[in-house]
C-alpha positions as CSV (number, residue, x, y, z in Angstrom):
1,X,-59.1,62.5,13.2
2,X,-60.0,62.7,16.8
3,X,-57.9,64.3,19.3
4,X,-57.8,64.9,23.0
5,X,-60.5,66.4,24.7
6,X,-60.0,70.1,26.2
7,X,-60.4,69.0,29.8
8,X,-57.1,66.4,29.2
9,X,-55.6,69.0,27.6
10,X,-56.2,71.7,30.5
11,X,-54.8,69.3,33.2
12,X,-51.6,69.1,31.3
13,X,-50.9,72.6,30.8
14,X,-51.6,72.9,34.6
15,X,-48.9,70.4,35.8
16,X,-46.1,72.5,35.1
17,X,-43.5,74.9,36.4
18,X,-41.4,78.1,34.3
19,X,-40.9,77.0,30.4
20,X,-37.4,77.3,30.6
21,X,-37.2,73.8,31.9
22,X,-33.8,74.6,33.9
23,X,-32.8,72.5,36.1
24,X,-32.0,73.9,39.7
25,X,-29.1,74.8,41.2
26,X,-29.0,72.1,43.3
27,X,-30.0,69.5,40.5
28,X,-27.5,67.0,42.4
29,X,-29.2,67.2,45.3
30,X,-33.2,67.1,44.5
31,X,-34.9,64.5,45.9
32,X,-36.2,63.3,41.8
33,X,-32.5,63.1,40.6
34,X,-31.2,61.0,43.9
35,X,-34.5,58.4,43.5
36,X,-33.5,58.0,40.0
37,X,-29.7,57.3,40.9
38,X,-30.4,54.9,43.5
39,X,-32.9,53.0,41.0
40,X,-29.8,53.4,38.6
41,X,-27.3,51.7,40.9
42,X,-29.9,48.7,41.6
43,X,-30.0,48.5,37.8
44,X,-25.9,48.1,37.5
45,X,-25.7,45.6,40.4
46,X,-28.4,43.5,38.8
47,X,-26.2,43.8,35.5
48,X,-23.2,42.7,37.9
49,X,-21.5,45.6,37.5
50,X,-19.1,47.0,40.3
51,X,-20.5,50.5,40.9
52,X,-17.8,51.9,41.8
53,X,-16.0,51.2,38.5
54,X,-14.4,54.3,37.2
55,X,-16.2,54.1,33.7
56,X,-19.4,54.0,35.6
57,X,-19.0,55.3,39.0
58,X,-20.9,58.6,37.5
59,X,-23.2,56.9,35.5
60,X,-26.4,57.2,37.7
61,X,-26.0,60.8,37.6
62,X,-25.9,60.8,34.1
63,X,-28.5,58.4,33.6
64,X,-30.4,61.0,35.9
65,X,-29.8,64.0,34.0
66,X,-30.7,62.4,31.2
67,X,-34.0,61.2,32.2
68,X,-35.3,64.4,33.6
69,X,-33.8,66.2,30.1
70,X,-35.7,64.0,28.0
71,X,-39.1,64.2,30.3
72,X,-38.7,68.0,30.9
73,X,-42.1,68.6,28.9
74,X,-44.0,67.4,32.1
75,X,-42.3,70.5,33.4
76,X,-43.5,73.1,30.6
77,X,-46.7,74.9,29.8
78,X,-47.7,75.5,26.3
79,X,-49.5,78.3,27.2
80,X,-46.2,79.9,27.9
81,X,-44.6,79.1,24.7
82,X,-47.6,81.0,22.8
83,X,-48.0,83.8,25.0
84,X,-46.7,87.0,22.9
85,X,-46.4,84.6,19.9
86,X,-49.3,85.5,18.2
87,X,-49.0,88.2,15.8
88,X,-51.9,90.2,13.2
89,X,-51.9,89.8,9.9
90,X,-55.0,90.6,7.6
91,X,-56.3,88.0,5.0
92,X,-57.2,88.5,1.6
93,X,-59.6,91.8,1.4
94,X,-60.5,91.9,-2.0
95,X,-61.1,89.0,-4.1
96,X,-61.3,85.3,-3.9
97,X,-59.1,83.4,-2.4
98,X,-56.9,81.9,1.0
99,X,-54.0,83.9,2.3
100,X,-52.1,85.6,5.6
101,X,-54.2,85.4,8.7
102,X,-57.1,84.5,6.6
103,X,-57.5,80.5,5.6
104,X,-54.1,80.3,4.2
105,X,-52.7,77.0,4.9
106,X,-48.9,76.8,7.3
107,X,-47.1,74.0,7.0
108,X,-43.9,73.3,9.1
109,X,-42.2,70.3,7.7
110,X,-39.5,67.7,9.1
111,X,-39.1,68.6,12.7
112,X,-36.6,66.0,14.6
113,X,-37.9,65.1,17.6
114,X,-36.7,62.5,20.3
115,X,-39.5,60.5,22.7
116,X,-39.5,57.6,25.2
117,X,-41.6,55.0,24.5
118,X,-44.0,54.5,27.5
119,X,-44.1,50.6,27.0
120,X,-40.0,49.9,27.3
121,X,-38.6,53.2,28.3
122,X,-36.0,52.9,25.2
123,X,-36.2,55.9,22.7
124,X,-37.8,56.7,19.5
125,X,-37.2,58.8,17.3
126,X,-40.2,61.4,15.5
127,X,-40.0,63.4,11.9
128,X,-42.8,65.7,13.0
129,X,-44.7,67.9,10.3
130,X,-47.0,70.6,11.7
131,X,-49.7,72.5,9.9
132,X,-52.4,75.1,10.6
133,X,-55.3,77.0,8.9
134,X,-54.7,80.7,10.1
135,X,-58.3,82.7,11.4
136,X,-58.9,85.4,13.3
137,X,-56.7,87.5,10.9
138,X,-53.7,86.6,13.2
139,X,-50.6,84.2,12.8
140,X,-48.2,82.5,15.2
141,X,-44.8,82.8,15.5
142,X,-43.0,79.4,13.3
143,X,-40.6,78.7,15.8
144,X,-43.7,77.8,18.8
145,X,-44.8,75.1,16.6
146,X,-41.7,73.1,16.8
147,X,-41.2,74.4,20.7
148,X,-45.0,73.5,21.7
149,X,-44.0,69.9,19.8
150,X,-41.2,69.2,22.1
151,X,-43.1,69.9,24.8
152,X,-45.2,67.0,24.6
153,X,-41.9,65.0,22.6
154,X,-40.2,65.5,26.0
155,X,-42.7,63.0,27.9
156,X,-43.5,59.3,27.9
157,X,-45.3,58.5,24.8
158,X,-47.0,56.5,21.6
159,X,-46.9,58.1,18.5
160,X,-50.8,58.4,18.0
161,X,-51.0,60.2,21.6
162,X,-48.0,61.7,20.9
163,X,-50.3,63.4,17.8
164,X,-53.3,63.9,19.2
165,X,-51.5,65.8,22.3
166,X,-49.7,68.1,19.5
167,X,-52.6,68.8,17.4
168,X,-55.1,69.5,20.1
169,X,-52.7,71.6,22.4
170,X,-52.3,74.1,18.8
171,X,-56.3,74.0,18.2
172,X,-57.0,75.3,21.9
173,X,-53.9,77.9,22.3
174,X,-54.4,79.9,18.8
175,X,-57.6,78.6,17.5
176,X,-56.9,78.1,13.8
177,X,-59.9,76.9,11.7
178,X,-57.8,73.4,12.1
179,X,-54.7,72.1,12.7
180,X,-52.9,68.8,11.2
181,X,-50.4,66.7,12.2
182,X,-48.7,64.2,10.7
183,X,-45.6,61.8,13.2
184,X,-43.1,59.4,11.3
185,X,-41.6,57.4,13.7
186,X,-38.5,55.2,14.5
187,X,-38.4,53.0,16.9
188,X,-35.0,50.9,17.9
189,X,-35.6,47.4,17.5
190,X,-33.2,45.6,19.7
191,X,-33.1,41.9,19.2
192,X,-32.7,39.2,22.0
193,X,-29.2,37.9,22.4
194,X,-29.4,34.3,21.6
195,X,-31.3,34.6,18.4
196,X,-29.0,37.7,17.3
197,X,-26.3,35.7,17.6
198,X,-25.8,34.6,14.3
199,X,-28.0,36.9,12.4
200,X,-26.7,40.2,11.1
201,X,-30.1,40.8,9.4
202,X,-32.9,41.3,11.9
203,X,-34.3,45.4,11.5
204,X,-33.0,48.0,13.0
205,X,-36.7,50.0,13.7
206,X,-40.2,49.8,13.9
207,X,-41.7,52.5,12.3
208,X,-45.2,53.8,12.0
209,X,-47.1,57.3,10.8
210,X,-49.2,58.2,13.4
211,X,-51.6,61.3,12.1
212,X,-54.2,63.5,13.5
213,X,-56.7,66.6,12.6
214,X,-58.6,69.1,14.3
215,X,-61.3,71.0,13.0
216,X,-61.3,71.4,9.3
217,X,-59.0,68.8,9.0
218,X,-60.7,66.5,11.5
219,X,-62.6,64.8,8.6
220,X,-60.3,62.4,7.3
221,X,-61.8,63.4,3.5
222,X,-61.2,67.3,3.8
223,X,-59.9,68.6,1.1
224,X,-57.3,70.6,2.9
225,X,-55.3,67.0,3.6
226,X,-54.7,66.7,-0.2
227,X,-52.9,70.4,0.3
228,X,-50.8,69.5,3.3
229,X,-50.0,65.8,2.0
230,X,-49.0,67.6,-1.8
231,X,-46.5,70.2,0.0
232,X,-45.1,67.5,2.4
233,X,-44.4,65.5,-0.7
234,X,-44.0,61.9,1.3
235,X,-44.4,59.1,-1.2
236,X,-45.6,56.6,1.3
237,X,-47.5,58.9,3.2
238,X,-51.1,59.6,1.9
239,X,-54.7,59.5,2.2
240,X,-55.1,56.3,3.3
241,X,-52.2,56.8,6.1
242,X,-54.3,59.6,7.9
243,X,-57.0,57.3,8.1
244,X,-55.3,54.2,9.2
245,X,-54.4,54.3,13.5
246,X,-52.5,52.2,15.5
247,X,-54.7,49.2,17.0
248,X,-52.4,47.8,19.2
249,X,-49.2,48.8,20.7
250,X,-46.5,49.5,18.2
251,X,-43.2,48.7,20.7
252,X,-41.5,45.6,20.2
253,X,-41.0,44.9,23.8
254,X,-45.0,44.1,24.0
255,X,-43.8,40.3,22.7
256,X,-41.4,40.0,25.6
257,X,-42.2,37.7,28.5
258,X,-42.0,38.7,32.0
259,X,-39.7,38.9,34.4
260,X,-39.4,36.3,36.8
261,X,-39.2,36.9,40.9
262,X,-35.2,37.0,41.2
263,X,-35.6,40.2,39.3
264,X,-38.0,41.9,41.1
265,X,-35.6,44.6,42.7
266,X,-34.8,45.8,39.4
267,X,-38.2,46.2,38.5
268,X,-39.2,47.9,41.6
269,X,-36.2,50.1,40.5
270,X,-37.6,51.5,37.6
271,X,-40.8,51.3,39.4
272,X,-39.1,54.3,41.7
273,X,-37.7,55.8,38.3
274,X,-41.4,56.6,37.0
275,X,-42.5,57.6,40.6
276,X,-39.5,60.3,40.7
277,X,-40.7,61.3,36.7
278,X,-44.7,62.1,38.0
279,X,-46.0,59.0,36.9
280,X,-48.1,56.3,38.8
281,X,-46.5,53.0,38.0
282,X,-50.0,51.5,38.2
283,X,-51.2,53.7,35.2
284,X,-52.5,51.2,32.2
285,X,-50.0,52.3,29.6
286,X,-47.1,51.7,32.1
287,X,-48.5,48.2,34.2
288,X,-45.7,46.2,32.6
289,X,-43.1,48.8,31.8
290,X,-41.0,47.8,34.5
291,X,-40.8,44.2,33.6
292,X,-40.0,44.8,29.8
293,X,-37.2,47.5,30.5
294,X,-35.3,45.0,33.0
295,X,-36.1,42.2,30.1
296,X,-34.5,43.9,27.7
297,X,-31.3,45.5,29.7
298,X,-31.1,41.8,31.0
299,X,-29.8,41.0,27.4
300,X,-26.2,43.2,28.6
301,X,-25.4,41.2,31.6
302,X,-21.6,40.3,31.2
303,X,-21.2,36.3,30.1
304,X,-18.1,34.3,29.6
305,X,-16.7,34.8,25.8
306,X,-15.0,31.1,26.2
307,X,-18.4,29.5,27.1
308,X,-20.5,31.1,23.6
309,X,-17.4,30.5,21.4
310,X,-17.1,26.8,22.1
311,X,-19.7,25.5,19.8
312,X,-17.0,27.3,17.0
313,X,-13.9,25.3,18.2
314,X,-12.3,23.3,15.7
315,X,-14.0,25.9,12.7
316,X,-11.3,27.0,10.0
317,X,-11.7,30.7,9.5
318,X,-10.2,30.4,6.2
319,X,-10.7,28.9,3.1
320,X,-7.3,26.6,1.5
321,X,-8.4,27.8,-1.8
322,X,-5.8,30.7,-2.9
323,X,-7.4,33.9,-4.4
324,X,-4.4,35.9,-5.9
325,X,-5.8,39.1,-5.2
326,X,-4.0,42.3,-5.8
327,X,-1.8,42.8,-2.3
328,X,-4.1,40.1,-0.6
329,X,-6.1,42.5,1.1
330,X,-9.7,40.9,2.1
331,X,-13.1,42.3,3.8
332,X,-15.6,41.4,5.8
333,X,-18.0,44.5,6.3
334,X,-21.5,45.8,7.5
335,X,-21.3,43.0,10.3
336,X,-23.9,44.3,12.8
337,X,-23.7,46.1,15.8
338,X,-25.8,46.7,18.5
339,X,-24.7,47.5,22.3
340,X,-25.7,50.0,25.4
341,X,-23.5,53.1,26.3
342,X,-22.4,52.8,29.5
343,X,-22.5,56.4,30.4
344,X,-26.5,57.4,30.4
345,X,-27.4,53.1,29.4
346,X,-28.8,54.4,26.0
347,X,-28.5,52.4,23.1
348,X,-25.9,52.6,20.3
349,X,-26.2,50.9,17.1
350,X,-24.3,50.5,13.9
351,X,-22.1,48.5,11.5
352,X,-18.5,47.0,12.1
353,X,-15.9,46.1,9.1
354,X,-12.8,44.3,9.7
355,X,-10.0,44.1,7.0
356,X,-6.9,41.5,7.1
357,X,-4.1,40.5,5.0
358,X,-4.5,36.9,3.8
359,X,-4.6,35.1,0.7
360,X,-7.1,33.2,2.0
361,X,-10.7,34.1,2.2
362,X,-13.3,33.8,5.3
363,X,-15.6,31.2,4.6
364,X,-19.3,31.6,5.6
365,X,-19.1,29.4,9.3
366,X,-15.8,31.9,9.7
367,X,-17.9,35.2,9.1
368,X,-20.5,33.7,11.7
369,X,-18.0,33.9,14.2
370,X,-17.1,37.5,13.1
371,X,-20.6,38.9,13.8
372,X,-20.8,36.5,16.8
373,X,-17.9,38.2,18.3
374,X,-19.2,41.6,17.2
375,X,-22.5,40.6,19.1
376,X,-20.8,39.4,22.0
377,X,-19.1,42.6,22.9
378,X,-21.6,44.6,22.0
379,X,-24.3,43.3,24.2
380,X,-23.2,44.8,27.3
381,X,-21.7,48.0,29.1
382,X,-19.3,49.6,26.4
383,X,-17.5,52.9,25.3
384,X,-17.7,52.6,21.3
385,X,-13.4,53.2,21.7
386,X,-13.1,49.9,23.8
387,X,-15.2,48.0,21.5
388,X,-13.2,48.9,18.6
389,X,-10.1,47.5,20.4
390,X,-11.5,44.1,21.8
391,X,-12.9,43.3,18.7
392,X,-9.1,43.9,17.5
393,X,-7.6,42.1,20.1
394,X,-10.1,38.8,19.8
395,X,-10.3,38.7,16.2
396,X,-6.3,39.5,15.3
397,X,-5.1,35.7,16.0
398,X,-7.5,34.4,14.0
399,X,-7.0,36.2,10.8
400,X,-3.5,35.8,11.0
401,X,-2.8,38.8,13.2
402,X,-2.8,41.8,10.5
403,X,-6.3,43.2,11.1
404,X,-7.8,46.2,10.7
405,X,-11.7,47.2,12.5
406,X,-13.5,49.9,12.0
407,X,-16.8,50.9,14.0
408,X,-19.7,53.4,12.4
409,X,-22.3,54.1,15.2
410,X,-25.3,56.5,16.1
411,X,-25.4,57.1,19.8
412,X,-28.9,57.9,21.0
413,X,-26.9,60.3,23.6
414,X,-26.4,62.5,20.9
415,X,-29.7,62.9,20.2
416,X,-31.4,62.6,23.6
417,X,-29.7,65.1,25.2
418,X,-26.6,67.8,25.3
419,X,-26.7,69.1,21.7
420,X,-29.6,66.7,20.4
421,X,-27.6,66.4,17.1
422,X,-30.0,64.1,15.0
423,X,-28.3,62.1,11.9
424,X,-24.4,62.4,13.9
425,X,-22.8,59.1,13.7
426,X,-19.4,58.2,15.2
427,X,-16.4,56.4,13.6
428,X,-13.4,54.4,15.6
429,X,-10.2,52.2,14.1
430,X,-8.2,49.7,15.6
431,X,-5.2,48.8,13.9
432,X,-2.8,45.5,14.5
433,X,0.3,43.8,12.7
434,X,1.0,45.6,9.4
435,X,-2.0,47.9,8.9
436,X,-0.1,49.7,11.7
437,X,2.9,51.0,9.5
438,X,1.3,50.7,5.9
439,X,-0.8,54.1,5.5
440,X,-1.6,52.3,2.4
441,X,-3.1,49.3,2.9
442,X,-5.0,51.1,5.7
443,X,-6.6,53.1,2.8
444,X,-7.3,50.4,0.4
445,X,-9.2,48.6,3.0
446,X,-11.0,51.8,4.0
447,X,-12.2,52.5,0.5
448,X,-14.0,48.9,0.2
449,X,-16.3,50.1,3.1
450,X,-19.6,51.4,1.6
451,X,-20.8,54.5,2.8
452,X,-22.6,54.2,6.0
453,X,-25.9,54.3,6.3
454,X,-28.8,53.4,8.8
């Protein structure tokens, strides 16, 4: 369970400024933040967006803040975190046995943590469990576990150096006998447009456990694993996990192609992005991390609706068999969503059910073009309110004008910055025809919805 050495782990404590992070007064104005929004505004042209659109004439600052929030632990020392933290507390005296500041084991479980991914630049997600064998009769305050954790969260990262950084920067600043550390994480699986199109089934995440040990638990057979993996009480994680590590890169966007010449400012824009962050665009991990970002925001550039509808002209929604339903109130839900918020260009992601009045049902070509419309306006620049509506609007006349939608999203805004509120999810409705004036028809159709869940 190796994990960095202590010379790695000195330069990074060096490379920083006053824990508290804060941005300065003059945040606006700092050279990092106006690199970043210039690289931001290259980004929206290339998207042929007009910059000076009033939904996203502020987005490069907020795209700004956001980055330098969410890489703020290249800014932090961890020595400064444990400094004062440490506090006595004798072991077992008489007797035999572990306990206190004496070979007792501390577990902190289920820690949310938020990361970018240092191959795309899109974020993942981290359930973070922290343990540590007490010595020197002294303990350390619970809270700096989770604290020194973000520290290194709040950086460009795998999951497995993501570990290792954790585990060894605990094992140098209050020398336990060992520490462990165990990482599930998440991360966002965005597909390609054209073959999402049709297909409201491709996964939502990669995930992978990424562990690591320092000495006691460096041995992947020490016996103090089978304590820390029987009080985390993970089904699928267990001994065999802490011995497994990643080979190659986890991140999806490792299978994307690369992006040709005409996009080359863009990538030279996010190029300017990592120089403004610290990093040296020419490190390995980050070679082609330009080139898959702009891939992958490339997906949002605004098309023609009229032009990816016409292969459905001519398709019945409907079936002409009559279903006498009670009131005639049909459903087509967990159609699925995926889209970019066009405030900080952080992905959103969820499910969409639509409800009309028909005695008719949507046959299976018809539901096609109800996720292919979902797709459409998802992939690009959107507000999850405007969504709602131009689903609505575009869907209404074909279902015979009484239609109901409802959107269920998680923002990654929510948990990547501001109030980092992990498991939040937001609802919208849009309401035409009848369901506008019948409270309860609007109510039967919201109680066929199953209960959301990602």
């Amino acid at each position: 369970m190796g994990a960095l050495d202590e010379g790695h782990y000195d330069l990074g404590l060096e490379n920083g400024v006053n824990l508290s992070g804060c941005m300065e007064l003059d945040f606006e104005q700092d050279p990092e933040t106006v690199a970043i929004e210039d690289a931001v505004r290259v980004l929206l042209e290339g998207l042929g967006e007009d910059i000076n659109r009033e939904g996203i004439r502020k987005t490069p600052l907020r795209v700004a803040k956001a980055i330098r929030e969410g890489t703020r632990g290249y800014k932090q020392k961890v020595k400064d975190v444990i400094q004062g933290a440490l506090f006595p507390e004798i072991g077992v005296e008489n007797g035999i046995g572990q306990a206190g500041g004496a070979g007792g084991l501390v577990l902190v479980r289920d820690l949310d943590l938020f990361s970018y991914c240092e191959s795309c630049l899109l974020p993942f997600q981290v359930k973070c469990h922290v343990g540590y064998i007490p010595s020197g009769q002294r303990v350390v305050g619970l809270s700096k576990l989770s604290r020194v954790a973000d520290i290194f969260a709040k950086r460009l990262q795998d999951p497995q150096r993501l570990a290792d950084e954790i585990c060894s920067a605990l094992q140098l600043a209050i020398k336990p006998s060992g520490a462990a550390v165990i990482l599930q994480c998440s991360h966002i699986h965005f597909p390609n447009f054209a073959p999402a199109f049709l297909d409201s089934d491709h996964p939502r995440f990669v995930k992978f456990v990424a562990t690591s040990g320092t000495g006691s638990f460096e041995k992947d057979d020490s016996a103090l694993w089978v304590d820390f993996l029987g009080l985390l009480r993970y089904k699928d994680i267990n001994l065999e996990t802490i011995r497994s590590r990643i080979k190659d890169s986890w991140c999806p966007s490792r299978s994307l192609c690369k992006v040709g010449p005409s996009k080359s400012g863009m990538v030279t824009a996010v190029g300017s992005i990592l120089r403004s962050l610290g990093q040296d665009p020419c490190r390995k991990e980050l070679m082609g991390t330009p080139n898959r970002f702009v891939k992958w925001l490339m997906n949002f550039k605004d098309s023609n609706l009229e032009m990816e509808l016409n292969e459905f002209a001519g398709i019945p929604l409907r079936t002409v068999v009559h279903v006498n339903y009670k009131e005639h109130i049909r459903s087509e839900v967990n159609l699925s969503l995926w889209s970019l918020c066009e405030h900080h260009l952080l992905p959103f992601y969820g499910l969409v059910h639509i409800g009309y009045m028909s005695d008719e049902e949507v046959n299976p070509k018809g539901k096609s073009l109800l996720q292919s419309i979902v797709h459409f306006y998802g992939f690009k620049l959107q507000v999850q309110e405007r969504l709602t509506r131009q689903i609505a609007e575009t869907v209404g006349p074909l279902l015979g004008g009484d239609v109901m939608v409802v959107v269920e999203a998680n923002h990654t805004c929510m948990i990547s910055r501001g109030i980092e509120k992990f498991g939040s999810n937001t609802a919208t409705i849009a309401v035409l025809g009848k369901f506008s004036n019948d409270p309860a028809a609007r109510s039967k159709f919201l109680q066929s919805i199953p209960s959301y869940s990602l």
